[in-house]
C-alpha positions in Angstrom: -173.1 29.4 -60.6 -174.5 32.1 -62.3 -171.8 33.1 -64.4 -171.4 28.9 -65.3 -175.1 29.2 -66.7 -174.1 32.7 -68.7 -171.6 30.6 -70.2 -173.9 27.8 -70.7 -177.1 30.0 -72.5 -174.0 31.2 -74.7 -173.0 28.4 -76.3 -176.5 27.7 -77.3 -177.1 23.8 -76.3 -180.0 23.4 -78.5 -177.8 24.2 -81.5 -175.2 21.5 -80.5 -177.3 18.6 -81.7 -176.8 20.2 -85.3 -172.6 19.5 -85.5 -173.2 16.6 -83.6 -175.7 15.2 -86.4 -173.6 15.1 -89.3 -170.8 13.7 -87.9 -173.3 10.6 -86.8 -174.7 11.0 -90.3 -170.9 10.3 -91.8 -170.5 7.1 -88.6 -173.6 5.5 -89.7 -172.6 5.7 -93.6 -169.2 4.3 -92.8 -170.5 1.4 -90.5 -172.8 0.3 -93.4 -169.1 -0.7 -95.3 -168.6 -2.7 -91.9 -171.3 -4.7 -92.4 -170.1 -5.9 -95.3 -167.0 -6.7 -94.8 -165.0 -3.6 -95.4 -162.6 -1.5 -93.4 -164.4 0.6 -90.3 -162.0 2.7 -87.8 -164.6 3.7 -85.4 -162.4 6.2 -82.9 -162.3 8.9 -85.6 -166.2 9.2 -85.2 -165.7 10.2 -81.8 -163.4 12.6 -82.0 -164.8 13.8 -84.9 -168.0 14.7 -82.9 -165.9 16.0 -80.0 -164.2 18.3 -82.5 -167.6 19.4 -84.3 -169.4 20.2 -81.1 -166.7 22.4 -80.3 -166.3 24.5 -82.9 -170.7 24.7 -82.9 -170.2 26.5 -79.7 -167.6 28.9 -80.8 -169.2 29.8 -83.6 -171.9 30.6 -80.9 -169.9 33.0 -78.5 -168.4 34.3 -81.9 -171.8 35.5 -83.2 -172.5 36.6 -79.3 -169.1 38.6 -79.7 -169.6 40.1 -83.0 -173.4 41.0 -83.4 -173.0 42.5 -79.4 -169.7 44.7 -80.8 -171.6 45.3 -84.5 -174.8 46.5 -82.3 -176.9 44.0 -83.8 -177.8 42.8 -81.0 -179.9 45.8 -80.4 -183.4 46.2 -77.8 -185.5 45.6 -81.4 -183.6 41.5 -81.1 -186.5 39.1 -81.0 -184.7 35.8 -80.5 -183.3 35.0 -76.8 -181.2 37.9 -75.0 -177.8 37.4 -76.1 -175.0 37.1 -73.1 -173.3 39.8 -73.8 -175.9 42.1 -74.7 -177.7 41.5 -71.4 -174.2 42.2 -69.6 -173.9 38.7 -67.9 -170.9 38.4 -69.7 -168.0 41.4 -70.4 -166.3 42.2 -73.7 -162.9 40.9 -72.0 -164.4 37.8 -70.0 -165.8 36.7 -73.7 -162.5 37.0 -75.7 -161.0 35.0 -73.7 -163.9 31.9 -73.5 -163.2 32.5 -77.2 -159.4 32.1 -77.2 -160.1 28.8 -75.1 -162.8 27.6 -77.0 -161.1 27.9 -80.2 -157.7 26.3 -78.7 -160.4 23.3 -77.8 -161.1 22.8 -81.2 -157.5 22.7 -82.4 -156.8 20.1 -79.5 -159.4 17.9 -80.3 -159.0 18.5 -84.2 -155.1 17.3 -83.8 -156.3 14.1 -81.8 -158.4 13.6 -84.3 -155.7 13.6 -87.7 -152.8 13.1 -85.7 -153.2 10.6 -83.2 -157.0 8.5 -84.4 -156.8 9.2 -88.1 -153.7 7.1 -89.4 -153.4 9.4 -92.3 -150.5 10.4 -94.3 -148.4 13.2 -94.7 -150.8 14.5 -97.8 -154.0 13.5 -96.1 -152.9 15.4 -92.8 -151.8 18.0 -95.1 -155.9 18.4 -96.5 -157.5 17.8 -93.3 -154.9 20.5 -90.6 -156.3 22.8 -93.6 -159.8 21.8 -93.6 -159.9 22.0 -89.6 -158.0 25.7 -89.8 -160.7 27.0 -92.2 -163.5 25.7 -89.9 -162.0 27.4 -86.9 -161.5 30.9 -89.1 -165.3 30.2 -90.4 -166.9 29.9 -87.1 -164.7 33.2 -86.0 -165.6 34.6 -89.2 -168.9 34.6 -89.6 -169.8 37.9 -87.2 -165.9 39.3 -86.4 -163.6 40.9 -88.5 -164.0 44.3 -90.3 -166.2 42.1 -93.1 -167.8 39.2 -91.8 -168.9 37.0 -94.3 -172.3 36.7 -92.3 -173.1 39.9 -92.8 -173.0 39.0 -96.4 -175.2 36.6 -96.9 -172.4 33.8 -97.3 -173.4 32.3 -93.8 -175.5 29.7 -95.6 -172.6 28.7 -98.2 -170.1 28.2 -94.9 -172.6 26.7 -92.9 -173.8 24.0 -95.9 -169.8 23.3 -96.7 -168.6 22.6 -93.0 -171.8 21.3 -91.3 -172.9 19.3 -94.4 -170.0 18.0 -96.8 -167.6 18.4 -94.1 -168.7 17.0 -91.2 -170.6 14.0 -93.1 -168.2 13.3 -96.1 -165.4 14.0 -94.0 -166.2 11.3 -91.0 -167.0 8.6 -93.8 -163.1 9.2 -94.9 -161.6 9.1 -91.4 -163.6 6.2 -90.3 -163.3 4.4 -94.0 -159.9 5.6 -95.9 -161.8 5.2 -98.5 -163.6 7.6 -101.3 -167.2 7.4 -102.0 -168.9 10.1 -103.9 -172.2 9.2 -103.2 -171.7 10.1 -99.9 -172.1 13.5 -100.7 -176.0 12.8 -101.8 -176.6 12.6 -97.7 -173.9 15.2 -97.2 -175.9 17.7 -99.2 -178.7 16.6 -97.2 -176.7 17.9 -94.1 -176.0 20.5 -95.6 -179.4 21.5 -96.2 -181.0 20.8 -92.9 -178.1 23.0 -90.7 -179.2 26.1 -93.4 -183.2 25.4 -92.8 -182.2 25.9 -88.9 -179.6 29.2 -90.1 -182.7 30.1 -92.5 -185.3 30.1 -89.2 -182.9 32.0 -87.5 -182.7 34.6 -89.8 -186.2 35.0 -90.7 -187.0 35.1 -87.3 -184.1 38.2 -87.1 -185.1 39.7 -90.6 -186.1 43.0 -89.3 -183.6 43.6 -86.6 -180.9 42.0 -89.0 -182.3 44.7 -91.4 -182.3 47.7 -90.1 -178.5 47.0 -88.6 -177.2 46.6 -92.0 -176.6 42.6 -91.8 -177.0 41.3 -95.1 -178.3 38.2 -94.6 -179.2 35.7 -97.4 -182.8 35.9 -95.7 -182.6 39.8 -95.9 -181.4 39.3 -99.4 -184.4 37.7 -100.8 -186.9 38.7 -98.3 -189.1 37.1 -96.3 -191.8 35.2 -99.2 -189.0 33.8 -101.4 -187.0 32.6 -97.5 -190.1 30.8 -97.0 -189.8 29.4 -100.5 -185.9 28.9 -100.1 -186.9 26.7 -96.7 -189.1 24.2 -98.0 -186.7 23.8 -101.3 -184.0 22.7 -97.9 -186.2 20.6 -96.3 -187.3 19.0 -99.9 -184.0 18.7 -101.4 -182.9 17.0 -98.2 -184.7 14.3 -98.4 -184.5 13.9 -102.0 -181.1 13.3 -101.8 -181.6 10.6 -98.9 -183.9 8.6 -101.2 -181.5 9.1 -103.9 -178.7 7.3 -102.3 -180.5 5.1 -101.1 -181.5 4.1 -104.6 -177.8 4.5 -106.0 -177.3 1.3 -103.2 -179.7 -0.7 -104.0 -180.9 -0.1 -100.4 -183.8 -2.7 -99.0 -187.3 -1.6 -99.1 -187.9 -0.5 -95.5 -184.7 1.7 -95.9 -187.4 4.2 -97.0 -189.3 4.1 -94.8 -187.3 7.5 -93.2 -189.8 9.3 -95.3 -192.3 9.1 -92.8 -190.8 11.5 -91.1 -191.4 14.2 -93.8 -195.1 14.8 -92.1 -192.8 16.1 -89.2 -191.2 18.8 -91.2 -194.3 19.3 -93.4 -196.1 20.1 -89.7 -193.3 22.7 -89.3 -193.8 24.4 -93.1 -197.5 25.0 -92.9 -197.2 26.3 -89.1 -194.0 28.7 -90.1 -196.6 30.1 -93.0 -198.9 30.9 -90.7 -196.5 32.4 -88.1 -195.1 36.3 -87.6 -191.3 36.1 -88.4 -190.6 37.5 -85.0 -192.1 34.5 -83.3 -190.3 31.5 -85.2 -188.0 31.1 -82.3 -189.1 27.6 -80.6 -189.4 26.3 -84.6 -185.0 26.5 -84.3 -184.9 24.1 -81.9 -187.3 21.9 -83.5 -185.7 21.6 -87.0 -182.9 20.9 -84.8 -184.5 17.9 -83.2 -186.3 16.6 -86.2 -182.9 16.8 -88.4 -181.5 14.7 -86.0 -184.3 12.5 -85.5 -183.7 12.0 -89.0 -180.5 11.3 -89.1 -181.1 8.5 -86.6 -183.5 6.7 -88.6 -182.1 7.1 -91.7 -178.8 5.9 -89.9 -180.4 3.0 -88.2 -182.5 1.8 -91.5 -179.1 1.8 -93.2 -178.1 -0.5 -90.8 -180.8 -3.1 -90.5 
């Protein structure tokens, strides 16, 4: 039992909502073309969540893995003990959760193009690639010899896969159809999962530091990644209103904005707080994006 809640506290559950927002993000846009009329395949949505989910958590025992073997993950770590570094959790006994974890994702990514998707040879050709370079990017980000995390490229990966990706990507599966407005509330994923990446790394700016991980956070330092933060949450829902607009959406569609007080709460209290003590604010941008996501879904809808 205690080894299943190691496993658990690894993959980080309050992260999961995250992956499992865009892809609701991408249903919600693609059920709006079922209202009126137009083609809807809804069994791609959940596999597409299935699918997202998973590769949330490896990317999770991959950052355990590679900031424990990097030595990150030193005593100076302010954010929760890491399962490996606390030893709940060997070096061996991880590599393989990760060889099973990633082997998840490339089941339930084949269910998903192969079996759910109805797609074409050319279509399966672009999305077997797109699912391969989210399984190398969730490995990527903390293993290898140069992990792109350690770079300041997280935010990049992170804002392509859990923003255009996951959300852009579900509207095709479930639709089979293109729609470049779609990436307005993409882009507005995307922004949201990097103000939770950009907590986490202000929160880790001075351990992060001082172990040589560049990342974008450490880049800019800690005044222009509080700057950087509210242009995410700003820009996010700027591009929500903006689609909205492109549709000729009804009034109360807009009324998502209310939600804004929620994040502006968040802003003024993470100006006023020591980087080392931003932890609980993760999981509430994670909450709040998805609260988000739900209203703005369900407005869409009405």
């Amino acid at each position: 039992m205690a080894k299943l809640k190691s496993w658990i506290r690894a993959a980080r559950p309050r992260t999961v909502l995250l992956s499992f927002s865009g892809v609701l993000l991408g249903g919600f846009l693609a059920a709006r073309l079922a209202i009126n009329g137009e083609f809807f395949y809804p069994f791609p949505i959940l596999f597409a969540a299935i699918t997202a989910v998973l590769l949330q958590i490896l990317s999770n025992l991959a950052n355990d893995y590679g900031d424990f073997k990097k030595g990150t993950d030193s005593a100076k770590r302010v954010g929760p003990q890491r399962e490996m570094q606390s030893g709940a959790i060997t070096e061996k006994e991880m590599k393989r959760g990760l060889a099973f974890t990633a082997g998840l994702c490339l089941v339930s990514g084949a269910m998903l193009i192969f079996v759910f998707s109805s797609l074409t040879w050319q279509e399966l050709a672009v999305f077997a690639a797109l699912g391969i370079g989210a399984v190398l990017a969730a490995l990527l980000y903390t293993l290898g010899k140069h992990p792109y995390g350690y770079r300041g490229l997280g935010d990049f990966y992170c804002f392509l896969f859990f923003g255009w990706a996951a959300v852009a990507g579900t509207f095709y599966l479930a639709t089979k159809s293109l729609d470049f407005s779609v990436l307005l509330p993409a882009t507005a994923m995307g922004f949201l999962s990097n103000a939770v990446l950009n907590i986490n790394n202000m929160r880790d700016y001075e351990n992060d530091k001082a172990s040589g991980k560049n990342s974008l956070v450490v880049k800019l330092g800690l005044k222009k990644a509080f700057v950087y933060h509210c242009l995410l949450i700003g820009g996010a829902f700027l591009c929500l209103a903006v689609y909205l607009v492109l549709h000729q959406a009804a009034w109360y569609s807009y009324l998502f904005v209310v939600l804004f007080l929620l994040f502006l709460k968040d802003l003024i209290a993470i100006k006023k707080t020591k980087p080392e003590l931003l932890d609980p604010f993760l999981g509430r941008q994670v909450k709040h994006s998805f609260l988000l996501v739900l209203v703005y879904g369900i407005l869409l809808l009405v």
